[in-house]
Structure formats: structure tokens, C-alpha cells
C-alpha atoms as one frame of an Amber mdcrd trajectory, in Angstrom:
protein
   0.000   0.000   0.000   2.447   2.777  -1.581   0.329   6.185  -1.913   0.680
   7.560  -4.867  -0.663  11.201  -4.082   0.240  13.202  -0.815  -0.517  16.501
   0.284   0.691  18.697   2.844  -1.165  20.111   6.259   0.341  22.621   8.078
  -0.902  22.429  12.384  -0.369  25.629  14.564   0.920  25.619  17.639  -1.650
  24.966  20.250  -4.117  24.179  17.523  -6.245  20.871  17.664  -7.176  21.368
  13.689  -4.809  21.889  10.471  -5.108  25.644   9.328  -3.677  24.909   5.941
  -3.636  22.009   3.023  -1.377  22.325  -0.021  -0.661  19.829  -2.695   3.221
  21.419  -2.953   5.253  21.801  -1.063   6.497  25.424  -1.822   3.214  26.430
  -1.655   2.749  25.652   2.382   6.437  27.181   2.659   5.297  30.616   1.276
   2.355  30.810   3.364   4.004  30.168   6.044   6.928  32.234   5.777   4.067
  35.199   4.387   1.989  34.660   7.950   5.347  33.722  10.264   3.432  30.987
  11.426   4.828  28.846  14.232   4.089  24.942  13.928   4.822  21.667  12.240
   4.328  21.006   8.067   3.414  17.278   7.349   3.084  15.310   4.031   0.275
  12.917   4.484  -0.446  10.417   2.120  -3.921  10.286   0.585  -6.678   7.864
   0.494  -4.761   5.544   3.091  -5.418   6.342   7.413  -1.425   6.627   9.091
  -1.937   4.009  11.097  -2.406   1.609   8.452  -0.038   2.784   6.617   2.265
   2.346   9.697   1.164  -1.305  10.014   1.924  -2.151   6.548   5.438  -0.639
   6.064   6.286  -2.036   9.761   6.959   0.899  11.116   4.323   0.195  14.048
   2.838  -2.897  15.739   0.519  -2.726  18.721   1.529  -4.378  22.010  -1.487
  -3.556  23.988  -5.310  -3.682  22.782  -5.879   0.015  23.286  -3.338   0.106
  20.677  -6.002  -0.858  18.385  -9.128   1.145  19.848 -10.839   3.846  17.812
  -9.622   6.376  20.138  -5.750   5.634  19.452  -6.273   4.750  15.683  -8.010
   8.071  15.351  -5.451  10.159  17.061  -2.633   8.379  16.097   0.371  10.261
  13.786   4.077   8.539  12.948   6.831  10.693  13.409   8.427   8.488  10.005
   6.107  10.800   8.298   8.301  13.313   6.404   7.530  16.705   8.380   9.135
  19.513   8.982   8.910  22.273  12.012   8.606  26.308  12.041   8.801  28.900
  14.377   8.130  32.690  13.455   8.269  31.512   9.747  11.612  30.351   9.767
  12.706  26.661  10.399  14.577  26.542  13.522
């Protein structure tokens, strides 16, 4: 299960909800470099959940049954995902 399409969320600091979705990558740089935003810029693969993902390439396996629970599965991100982190605009 290789994705073939991606795009790229930008989270705020503090923020429980992306503020931004770009399908390039330079794109999400200017606008966040144009704002100074402060916050982390992910490439997420589409039409495939992370954890799955994770499962498949072997990057994760549970060890515990709330490893498998709704709750984790929906909240669960991989830090294998190519991301990158900003402060003021600028990567620190």
C-alpha cells in the first residue's frame, strides 16, 4: 500500500485542527513564511489512514489492545512521516 498522491497540512501551535492544506510543497512554505506561522508542516499520504499505513510498512505494531481502539487509531500520527517544524516563519 504505496500512496501515490500526498498533500501537505500545516498544524499551529496549540491548535487541535490543520489551518492549511497544499498539494506542494512550496506552496505551504510561502504561506508560512508570508503569515510567520509557528508549527509543524506534514506530508500525508492520501486515500490511506497513518496508522495503516504504519502497520503495513512495519513501522508500528501494537503491544497492547488500546493500541487498536478507535480512540488511538483516530489520534494516532508517525513521526516516520516526512515533516518539517517552524517557528516565526523560519525553520529553527
Amino acid at each position: 500500500m504505496t500512496p501515490e498522491r500526498f498533500v501537505w497540512i500545516f498544524n499551529g501551535s496549540g491548535g487541535k485542527f490543520p489551518s492549511g492544506v497544499f498539494f506542494d510543497k512550496p506552496e505551504a512554505i510561502a504561506w508560512i513564511l508570508k503569515h510567520k506561522l509557528t508549527g509543524v508542516l506534514t506530508k500525508y499520504p492520501v486515500g490511506v489512514g497513518v496508522y495503516d499505513m504504519a502497520l503495513e510498512a512495519g513501522i508500528f505494531t501494537p503491544k497492547r489492545d488500546e493500541q487498536r481502539s478507535a480512540e488511538f487509531i483516530g489520534r494516532f500520527s508517525s513521526a516516520n512521516l516526512e515533516h518539517y517544524h517552524y517557528e516565526n516563519g523560519e525553520p529553527p
